[in-house]
C-alpha positions in Angstrom: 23.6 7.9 -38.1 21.1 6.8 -35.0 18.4 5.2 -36.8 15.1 4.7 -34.3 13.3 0.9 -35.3 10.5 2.1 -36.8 9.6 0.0 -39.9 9.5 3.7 -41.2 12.8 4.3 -41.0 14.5 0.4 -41.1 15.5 1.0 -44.1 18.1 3.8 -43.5 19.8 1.0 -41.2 19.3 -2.1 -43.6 21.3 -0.4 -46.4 24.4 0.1 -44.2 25.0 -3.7 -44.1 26.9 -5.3 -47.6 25.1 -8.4 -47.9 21.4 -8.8 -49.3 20.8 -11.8 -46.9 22.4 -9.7 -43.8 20.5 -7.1 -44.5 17.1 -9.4 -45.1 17.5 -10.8 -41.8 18.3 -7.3 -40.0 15.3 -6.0 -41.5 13.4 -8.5 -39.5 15.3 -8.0 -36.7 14.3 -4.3 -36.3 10.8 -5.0 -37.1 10.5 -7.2 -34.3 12.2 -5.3 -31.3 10.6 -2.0 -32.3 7.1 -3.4 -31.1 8.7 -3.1 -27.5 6.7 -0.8 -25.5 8.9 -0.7 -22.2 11.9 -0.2 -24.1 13.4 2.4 -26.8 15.5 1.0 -29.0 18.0 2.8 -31.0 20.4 1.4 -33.5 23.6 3.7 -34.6 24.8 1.2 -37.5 28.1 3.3 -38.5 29.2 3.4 -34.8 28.2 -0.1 -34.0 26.4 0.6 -31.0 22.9 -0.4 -29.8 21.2 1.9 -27.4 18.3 0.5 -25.6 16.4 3.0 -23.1 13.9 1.9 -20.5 10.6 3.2 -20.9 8.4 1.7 -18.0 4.6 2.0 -18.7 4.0 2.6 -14.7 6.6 3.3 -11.9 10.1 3.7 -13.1 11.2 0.4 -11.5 12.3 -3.4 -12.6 8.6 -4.4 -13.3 7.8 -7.9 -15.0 7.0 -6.5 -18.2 10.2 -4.5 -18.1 12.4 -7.6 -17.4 10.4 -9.8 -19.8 11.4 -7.3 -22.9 14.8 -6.9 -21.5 15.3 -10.1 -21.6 13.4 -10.8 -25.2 15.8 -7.9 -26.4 19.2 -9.8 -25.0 18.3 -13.3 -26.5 16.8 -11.8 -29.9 20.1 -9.8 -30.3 22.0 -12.8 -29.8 20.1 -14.8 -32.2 20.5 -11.8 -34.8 24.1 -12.4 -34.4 24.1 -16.3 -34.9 21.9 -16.1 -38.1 24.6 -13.0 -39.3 27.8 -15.2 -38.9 30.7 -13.5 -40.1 31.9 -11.0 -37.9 31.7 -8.3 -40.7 28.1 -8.7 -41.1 27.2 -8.0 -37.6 26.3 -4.3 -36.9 26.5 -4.1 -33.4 30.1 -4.1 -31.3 28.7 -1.8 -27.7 24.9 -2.6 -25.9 24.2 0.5 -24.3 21.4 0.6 -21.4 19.6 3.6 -20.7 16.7 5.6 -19.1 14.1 7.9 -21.2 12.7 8.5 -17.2 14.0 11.9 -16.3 16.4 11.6 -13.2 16.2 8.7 -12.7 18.2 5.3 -13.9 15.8 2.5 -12.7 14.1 2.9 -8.7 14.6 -1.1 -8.2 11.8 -3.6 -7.4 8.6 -3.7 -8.2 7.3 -2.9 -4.5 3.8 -2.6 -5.3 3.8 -5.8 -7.0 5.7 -7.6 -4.2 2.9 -6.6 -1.3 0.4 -8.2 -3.1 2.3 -11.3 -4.0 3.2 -11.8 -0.2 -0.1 -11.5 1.1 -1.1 -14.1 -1.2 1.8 -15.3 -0.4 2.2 -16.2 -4.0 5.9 -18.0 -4.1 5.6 -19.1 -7.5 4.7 -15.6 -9.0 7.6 -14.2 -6.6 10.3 -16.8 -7.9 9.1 -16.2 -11.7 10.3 -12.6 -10.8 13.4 -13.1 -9.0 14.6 -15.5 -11.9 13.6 -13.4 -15.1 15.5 -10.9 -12.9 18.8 -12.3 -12.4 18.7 -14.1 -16.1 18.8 -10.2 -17.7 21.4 -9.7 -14.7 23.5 -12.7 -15.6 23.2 -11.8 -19.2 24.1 -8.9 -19.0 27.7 -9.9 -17.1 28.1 -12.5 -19.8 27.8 -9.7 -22.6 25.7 -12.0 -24.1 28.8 -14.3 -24.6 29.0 -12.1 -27.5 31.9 -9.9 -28.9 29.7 -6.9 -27.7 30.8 -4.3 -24.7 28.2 -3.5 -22.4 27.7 0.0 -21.1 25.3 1.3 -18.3 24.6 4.9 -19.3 23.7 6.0 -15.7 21.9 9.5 -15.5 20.2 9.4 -12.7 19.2 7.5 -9.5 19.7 3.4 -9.5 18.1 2.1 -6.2 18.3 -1.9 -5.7 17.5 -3.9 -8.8 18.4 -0.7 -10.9 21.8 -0.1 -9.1 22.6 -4.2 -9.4 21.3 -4.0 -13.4 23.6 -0.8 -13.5 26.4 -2.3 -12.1 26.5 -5.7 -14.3 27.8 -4.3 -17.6 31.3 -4.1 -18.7 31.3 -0.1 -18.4 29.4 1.9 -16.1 29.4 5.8 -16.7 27.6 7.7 -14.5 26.9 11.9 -14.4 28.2 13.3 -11.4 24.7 13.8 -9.8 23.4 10.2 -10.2 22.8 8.8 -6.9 22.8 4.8 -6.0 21.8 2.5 -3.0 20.7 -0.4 -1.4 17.3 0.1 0.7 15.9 -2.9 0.9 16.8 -3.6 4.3 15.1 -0.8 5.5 11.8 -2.8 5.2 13.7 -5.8 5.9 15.2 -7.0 2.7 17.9 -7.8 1.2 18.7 -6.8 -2.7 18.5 -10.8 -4.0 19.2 -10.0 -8.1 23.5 -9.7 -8.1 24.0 -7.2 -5.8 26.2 -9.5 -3.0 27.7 -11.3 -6.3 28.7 -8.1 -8.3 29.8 -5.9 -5.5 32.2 -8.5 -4.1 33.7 -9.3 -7.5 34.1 -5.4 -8.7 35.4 -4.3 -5.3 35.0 -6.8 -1.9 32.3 -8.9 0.1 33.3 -6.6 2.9 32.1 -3.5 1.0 29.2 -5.6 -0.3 27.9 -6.2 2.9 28.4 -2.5 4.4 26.1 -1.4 1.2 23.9 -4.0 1.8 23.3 -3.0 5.6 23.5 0.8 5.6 20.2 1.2 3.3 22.4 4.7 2.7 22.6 6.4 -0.5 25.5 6.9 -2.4 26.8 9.3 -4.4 28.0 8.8 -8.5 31.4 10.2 -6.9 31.4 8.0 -4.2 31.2 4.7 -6.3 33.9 6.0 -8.9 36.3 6.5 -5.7 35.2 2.4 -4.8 35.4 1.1 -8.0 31.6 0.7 -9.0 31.5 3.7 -11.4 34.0 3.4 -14.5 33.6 7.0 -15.7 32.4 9.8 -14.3 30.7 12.8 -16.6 28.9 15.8 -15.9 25.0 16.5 -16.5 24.2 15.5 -19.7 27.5 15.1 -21.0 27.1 10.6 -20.6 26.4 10.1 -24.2 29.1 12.4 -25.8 31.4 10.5 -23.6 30.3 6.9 -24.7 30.3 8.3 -28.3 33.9 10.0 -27.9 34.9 6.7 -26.3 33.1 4.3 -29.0 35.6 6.8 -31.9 38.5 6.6 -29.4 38.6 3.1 -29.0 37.3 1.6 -32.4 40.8 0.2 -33.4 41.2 -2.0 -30.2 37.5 -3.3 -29.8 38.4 -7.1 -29.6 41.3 -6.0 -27.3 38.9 -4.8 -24.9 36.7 -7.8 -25.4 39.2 -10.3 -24.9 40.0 -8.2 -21.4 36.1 -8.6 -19.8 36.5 -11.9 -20.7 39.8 -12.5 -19.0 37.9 -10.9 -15.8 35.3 -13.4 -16.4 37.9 -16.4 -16.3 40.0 -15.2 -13.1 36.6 -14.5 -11.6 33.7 -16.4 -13.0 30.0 -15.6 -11.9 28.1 -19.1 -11.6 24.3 -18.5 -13.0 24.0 -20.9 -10.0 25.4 -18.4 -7.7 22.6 -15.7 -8.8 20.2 -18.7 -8.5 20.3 -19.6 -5.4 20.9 -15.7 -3.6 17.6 -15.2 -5.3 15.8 -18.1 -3.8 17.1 -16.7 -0.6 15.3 -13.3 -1.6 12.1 -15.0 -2.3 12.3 -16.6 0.8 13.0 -13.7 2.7 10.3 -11.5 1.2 7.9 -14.0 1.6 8.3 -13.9 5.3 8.3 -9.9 5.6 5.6 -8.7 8.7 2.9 -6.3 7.8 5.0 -3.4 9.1 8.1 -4.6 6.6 5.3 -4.7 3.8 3.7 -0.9 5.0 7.2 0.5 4.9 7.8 -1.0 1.7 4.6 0.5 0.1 5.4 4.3 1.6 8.5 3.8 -0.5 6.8 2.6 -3.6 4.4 5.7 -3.0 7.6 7.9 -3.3 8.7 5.2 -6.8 5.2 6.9 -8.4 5.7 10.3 -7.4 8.9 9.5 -9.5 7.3 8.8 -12.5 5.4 12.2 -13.4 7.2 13.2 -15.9 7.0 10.1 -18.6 9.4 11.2 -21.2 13.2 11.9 -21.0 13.7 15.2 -23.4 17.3 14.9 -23.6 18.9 14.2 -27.6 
């Protein structure tokens, strides 16, 4: 049963849980996160997984608003599961992110927003950014220290910020013809929200700093062949396979939890780490010429022809 949050149909969802207080506090819980506007959140109860598609209101990139309710969505869900307690009472065991944006996964930054905060040369509006960034990022790695799995349901293109928030969960399934990159430093950039800290921990700093430097695109078969991709699906097929796997692997959940968090221990991700690379980033930006900033708006011209179509009509 997938069960949108709409106080309309909460109810279905509440039911499922065996406790009146569980299912008091749950009630709430979907009340609040269905008044996100940048997100679509859908709850499959029976299954135990939470789906949670981006929706952005503008371009189909990492804007502030974006971040803000991704972030919102990570600690309210973790809050829902400290007021629950007992594991049985919790109705969630997989967070799945997604795109409702046809084609395309996430485009990365916010470019527009970033040309106008440089010449202002805003820092403090640029840092505020880079931070709410890389906490959703860091998060997101940390699955919440939560027994949840993370999953990036990847079904089309993840440029920069989208391609480091794709590659920070647990599981990343991609369709064949999803495409991902690094082109920040075409305009002079660097990607500053995990991309350094995740690709060197999922594969090498060698092949981090090749993807960092080519500004080249990459194909979803490409990146299984490195590492970066976990499965690989065709068009359309990514949600089947997360359910399939979801049925498949129901039995040995805590075993798979108790393996990301080994991964975790042998190679732990400071918050500092992401902290500081995206200090770096804002100082960088900050410093980008007017030709850096024109190059960067021509490609955030390209990010809005993106966004014409405003609703992903897949089930």
């Amino acid at each position: 049963m997938n069960v949108a949050l709409s106080p309309a149909r909460s109810g279905e969802a509440v039911e499922r849980l065996p406790d009146a207080r569980a299912r008091r506090i749950y009630d709430g819980w979907l009340r609040n996160v269905s008044e996100f506007d940048q997100l679509e959140v859908i709850a499959d109860v029976t299954d135990g997984v939470l789906w949670c598609y981006m929706t952005p209101r503008d371009r189909p990139s990492v804007t502030p608003g974006l971040a803000r309710q991704s972030r919102e969505l990570q600690r309210s869900l973790k809050q829902l599961f400290e007021e629950l307690g007992p594991s049985d009472l919790r109705p969630f065991r997989y967070l799945v992110w997604g795109s409702r944006v046809p084609g395309v996964f996430n485009l990365g930054g916010d470019l527009r927003l970033f040309g106008q905060l440089v010449r202002n040369q805003d820092r403090h509006a640029l840092r505020d950014y880079a931070i709410n960034c890389i906490d959703v990022v860091f998060a997101n790695a940390m699955s919440l220290d939560l027994p949840v799995i993370t999953i990036s349901l990847v079904e089309g293109d993840a440029l920069g910020g989208g391609f480091e928030a794709a590659i920070s969960s647990d599981l990343v399934v991609a369709e064949r013809d999803a495409r991902f990159g690094l082109p920040e430093v075409l305009f002079n950039l660097f990607p500053g929200m995990g991309a350094y800290s995740l690709i060197a921990r999922r594969v090498s700093p060698v092949q981090a700093e090749r993807m960092m430097l080519s500004g080249r695109i990459y194909s979803a078969e490409e990146l299984y062949e490195l590492g970066l991709v976990d499965v690989l699906v065709d068009p359309g097929e990514g949600r089947h396979t997360i359910n399939d796997f979801v049925a498949r692997n129901a039995s040995r959940h805590a075993a798979q939890c108790a393996v990301y968090r080994a991964g975790r221990r042998v190679n732990p991700l400071p918050y500092k780490e992401l902290y500081d690379i995206a200090l770096m980033w804002v100082d960088t930006v900050l410093a980008l010429s007017e030709s850096d900033l024109k190059k960067m708006e021509r490609l955030a011209a390209a990010q809005d022809r993106r966004r014409a179509v405003r609703t992903n009509t897949r089930p």
